[in-house]
C-alpha positions as a printed Julia matrix, in Angstrom:
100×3 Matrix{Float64}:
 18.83  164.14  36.52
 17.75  160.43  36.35
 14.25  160.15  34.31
 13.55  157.82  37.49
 12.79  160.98  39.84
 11.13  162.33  37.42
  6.65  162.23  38.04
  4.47  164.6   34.93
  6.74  166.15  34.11
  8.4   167.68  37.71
 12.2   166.81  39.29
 11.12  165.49  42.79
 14.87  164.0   43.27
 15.71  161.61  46.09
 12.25  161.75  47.49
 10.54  160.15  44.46
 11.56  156.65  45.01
  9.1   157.12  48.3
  5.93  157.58  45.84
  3.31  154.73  46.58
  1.69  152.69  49.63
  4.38  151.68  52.3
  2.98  149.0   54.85
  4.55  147.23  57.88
  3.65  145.43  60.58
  6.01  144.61  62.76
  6.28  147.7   64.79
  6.65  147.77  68.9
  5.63  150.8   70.88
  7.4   150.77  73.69
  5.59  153.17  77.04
  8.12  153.27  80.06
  5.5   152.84  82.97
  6.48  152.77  87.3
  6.8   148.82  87.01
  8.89  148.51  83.94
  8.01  149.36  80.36
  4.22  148.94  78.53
  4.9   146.61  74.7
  2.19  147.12  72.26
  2.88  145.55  68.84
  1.36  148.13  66.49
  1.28  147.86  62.37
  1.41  150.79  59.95
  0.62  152.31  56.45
  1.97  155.31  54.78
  0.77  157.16  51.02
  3.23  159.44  49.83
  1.96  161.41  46.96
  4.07  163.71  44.21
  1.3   167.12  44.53
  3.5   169.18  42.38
  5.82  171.9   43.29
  5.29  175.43  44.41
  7.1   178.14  44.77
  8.45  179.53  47.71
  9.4   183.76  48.04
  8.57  183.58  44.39
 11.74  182.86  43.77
 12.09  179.09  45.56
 11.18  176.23  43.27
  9.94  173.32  45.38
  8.62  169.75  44.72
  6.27  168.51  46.84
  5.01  165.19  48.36
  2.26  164.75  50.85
  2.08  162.14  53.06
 -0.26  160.35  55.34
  0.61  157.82  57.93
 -1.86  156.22  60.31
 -0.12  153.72  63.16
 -2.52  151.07  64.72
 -2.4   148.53  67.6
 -2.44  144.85  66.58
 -4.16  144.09  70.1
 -7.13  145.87  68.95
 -7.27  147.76  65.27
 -7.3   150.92  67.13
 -5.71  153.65  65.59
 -3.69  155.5   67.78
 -1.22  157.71  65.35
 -3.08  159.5   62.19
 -0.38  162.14  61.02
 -0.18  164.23  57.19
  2.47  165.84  56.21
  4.61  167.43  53.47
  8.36  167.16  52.36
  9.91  168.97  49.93
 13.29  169.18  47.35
 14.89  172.19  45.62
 16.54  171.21  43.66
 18.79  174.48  43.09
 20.46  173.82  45.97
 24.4   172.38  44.92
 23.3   168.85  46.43
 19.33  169.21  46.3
 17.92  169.95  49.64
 14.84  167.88  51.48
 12.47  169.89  53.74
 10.06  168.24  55.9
């Protein structure tokens, strides 16, 4: 295993190159509505964060990040999507396996 997906000490495999602050802004919810469709250009921010791993049956060995998005409109700084979350890797699997 790289020493890149590697965070204190625990394997978190292809999910640890997600660690950190993701930010974007050029997002575009689209609504259908009677009269045609509803745009409203939203921007976003999601935290991943390596929490450790856990163990799963007591015999499962998973590693764990949590996440926290919140999605808001440009039109007015409203927040209209606040969601947290967890995915997770074992990686005894023959490939590594990703849960969300």
């Amino acid at each position: 295993m790289s020493q890149t997906t590697v965070i204190n000490g625990i394997a978190y495999g292809p999910l640890a190159c997600l660690v950190g602050t993701w930010k974007g802004d050029k997002g575009m919810d689209v609504a259908p509505e009677p009269e045609g469709k509803e745009e409203n250009p939203y921007y976003e921010t999601i935290l991943f964060e390596a929490i450790g791993d856990v163990k799963n049956a007591e015999e499962q060995a998973l590693s764990v990040l949590r996440y926290h998005q919140v999605v808001s409109k440009k039109s007015n700084q409203k927040v209209f999507h606040n969601e947290t979350g967890y995915w997770m890797w074992d990686a005894s699997t023959a490939n590594g396996r990703v849960y969300a």
